[in-house]
C-alpha positions as MATLAB code, in Angstrom:
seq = 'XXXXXXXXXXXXXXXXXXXXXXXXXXXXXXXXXXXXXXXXXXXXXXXXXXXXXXXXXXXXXXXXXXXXXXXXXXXXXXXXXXXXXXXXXXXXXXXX';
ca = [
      -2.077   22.033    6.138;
       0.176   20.756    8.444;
       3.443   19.222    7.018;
       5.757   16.991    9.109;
       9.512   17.640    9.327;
      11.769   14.784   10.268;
      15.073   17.570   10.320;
      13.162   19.695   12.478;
      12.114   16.879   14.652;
      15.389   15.807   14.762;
      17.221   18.772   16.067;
      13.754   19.212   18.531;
      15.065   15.877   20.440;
      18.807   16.968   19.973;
      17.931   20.545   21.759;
      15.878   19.041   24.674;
      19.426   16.190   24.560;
      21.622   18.590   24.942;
      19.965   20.780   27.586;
      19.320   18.108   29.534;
      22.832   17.146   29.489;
      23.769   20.085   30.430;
      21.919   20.791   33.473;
      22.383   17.301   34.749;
      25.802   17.804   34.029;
      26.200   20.300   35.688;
      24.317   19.285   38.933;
      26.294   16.291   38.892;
      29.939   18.013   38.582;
      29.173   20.870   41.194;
      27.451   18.150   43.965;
      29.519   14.621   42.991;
      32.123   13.322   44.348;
      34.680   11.442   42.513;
      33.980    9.734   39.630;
      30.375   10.910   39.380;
      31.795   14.401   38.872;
      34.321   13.467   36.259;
      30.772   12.254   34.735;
      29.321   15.230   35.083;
      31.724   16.624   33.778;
      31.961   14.480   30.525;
      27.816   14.861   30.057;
      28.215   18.997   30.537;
      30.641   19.162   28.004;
      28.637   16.662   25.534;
      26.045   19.213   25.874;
      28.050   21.909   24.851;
      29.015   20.174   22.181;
      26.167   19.105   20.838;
      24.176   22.247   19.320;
      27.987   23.560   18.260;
      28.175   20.368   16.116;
      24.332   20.630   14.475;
      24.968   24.181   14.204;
      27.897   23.632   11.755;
      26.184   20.437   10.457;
      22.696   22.265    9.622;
      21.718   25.787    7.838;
      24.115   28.039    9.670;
      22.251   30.898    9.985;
      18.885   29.165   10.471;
      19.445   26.793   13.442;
      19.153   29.196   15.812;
      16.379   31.394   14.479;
      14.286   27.969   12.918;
      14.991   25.475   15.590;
      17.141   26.233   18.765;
      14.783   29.228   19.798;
      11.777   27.606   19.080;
      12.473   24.414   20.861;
      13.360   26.508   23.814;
      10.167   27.882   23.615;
       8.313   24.574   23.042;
      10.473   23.504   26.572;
       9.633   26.457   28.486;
       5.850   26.123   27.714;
       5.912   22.555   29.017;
       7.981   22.708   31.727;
       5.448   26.525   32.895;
       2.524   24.071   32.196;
       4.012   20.790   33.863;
       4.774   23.123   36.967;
       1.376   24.989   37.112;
      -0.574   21.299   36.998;
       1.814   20.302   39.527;
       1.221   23.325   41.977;
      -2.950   22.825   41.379;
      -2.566   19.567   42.138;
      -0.951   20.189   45.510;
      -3.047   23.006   46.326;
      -6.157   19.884   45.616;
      -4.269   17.946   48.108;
      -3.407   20.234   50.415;
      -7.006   21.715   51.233;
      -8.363   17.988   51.805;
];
């Protein structure tokens, strides 16, 4: 049976926060200019910070092995899915 876990779905939408942040942090630091790279800058270090903070905050030993690997997973299997619908549906396109 199939139990719901608010902590784990929780640190889920912290994970996908923080990686998001980073990337798009850093993006925006290495292409900005001015004071959208001193943004970037902010966001990649607020996703750095993140997981280091629910790390300490959480189980210790468990956030990694209980949440931040398996949320990578969870992103990785989306984003391999997202991409391979994306690439049939040009391939549909294309040959029309």
């Amino acid at each position: 049976m199939f139990t719901w876990d608010w902590l784990l779905f929780l640190y889920i939408i912290l994970a996908l926060l923080a990686l998001s942040f980073i990337v798009l942090g850093a993006l925006t630091a290495y292409f900005g200019s001015g004071k959208s790279r001193a943004a970037g800058a902010i966001l990649l270090i607020v996703g750095i910070l993140i997981p280091v903070i629910c790390y300490f905050l959480s189980w210790k030993g468990h956030f990694i092995d209980e949440i931040l690997l398996p949320g990578l997973l969870y992103i990785g299997g989306g984003l391999i899915g997202a991409v391979i619908g994306f690439l049939v549906f040009l391939a549909i396109i294309m040959k029309t």
